[in-house]
C-alpha positions as CSV (number, residue, x, y, z in Angstrom):
1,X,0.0,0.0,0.0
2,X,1.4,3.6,-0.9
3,X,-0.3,6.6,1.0
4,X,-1.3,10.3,-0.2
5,X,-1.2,12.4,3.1
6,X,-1.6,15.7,4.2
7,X,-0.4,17.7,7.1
8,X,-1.0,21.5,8.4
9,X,1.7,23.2,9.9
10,X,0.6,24.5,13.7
11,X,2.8,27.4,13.0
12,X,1.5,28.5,9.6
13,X,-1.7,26.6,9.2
14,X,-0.6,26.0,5.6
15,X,-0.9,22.6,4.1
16,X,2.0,19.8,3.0
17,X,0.4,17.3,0.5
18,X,2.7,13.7,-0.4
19,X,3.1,10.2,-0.6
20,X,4.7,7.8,0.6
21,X,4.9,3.7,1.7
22,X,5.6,4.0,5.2
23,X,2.7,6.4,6.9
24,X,4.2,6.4,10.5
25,X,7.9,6.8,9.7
26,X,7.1,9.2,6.8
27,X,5.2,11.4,9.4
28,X,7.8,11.3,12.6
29,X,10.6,12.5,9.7
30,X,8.4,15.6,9.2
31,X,8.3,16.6,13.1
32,X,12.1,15.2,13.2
33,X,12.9,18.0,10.9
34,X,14.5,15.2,8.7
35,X,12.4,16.4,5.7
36,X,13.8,19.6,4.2
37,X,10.1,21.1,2.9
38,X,8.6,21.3,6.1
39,X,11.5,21.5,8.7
40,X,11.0,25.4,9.2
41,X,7.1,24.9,9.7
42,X,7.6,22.5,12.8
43,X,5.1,21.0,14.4
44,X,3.0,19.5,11.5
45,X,-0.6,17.9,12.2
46,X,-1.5,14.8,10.5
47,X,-5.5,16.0,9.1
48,X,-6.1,13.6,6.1
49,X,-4.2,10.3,4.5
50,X,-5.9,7.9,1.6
51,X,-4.4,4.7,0.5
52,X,-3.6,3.1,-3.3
53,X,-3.2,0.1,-3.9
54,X,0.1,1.2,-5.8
55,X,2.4,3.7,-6.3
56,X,1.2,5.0,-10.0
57,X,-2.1,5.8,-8.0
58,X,-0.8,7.2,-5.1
59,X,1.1,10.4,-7.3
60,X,-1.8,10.8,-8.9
61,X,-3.8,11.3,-6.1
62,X,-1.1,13.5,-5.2
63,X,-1.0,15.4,-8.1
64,X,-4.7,16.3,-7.9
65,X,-4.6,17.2,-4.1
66,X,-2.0,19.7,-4.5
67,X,-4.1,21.2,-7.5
68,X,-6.9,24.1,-6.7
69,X,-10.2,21.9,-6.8
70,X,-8.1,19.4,-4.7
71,X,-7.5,21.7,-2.2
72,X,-10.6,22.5,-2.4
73,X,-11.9,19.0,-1.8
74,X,-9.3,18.8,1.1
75,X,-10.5,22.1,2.7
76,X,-14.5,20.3,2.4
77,X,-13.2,17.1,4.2
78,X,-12.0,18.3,7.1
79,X,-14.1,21.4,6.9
80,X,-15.7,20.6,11.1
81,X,-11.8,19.8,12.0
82,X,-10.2,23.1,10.2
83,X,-12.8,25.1,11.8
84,X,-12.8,23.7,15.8
């Protein structure tokens, strides 16, 4: 299984959309500061994740997310969590 994630940085509230094969470990690197995109928006919250059954899917799903109607979509999902 491959994994299409996306966080929101606690100190900017701005999102950071990827993929990956490992969830967990992919996850602890962000608030490790190992992962050079989002080390200077520390701490990051885990708000949405989806799983493919394969890679080709999974930076697809990506791909869309990080586009302006999947934003958009991201923004509807979580809309009760984003607003308290």
């Amino acid at each position: 299984m491959f994994y299409v994630y996306v966080l929101q940085s606690q100190q900017d509230k701005k999102f950071y959309t990827g993929y990956t094969k490992n969830l967990k470990l992919r996850f602890d690197g962000h608030n490790k500061g190992k992962i050079c995109s989002t080390k200077e928006r520390l701490p990051m919250k885990l708000i949405y994740y989806e799983a493919c059954l394969n890679q080709q899917d999974a930076t697809h799903r990506e791909k869309y997310l990080k586009t302006y109607h999947g934003k958009t979509f991201i923004k509807k999902r979580v809309k009760s969590y984003l607003i308290g």
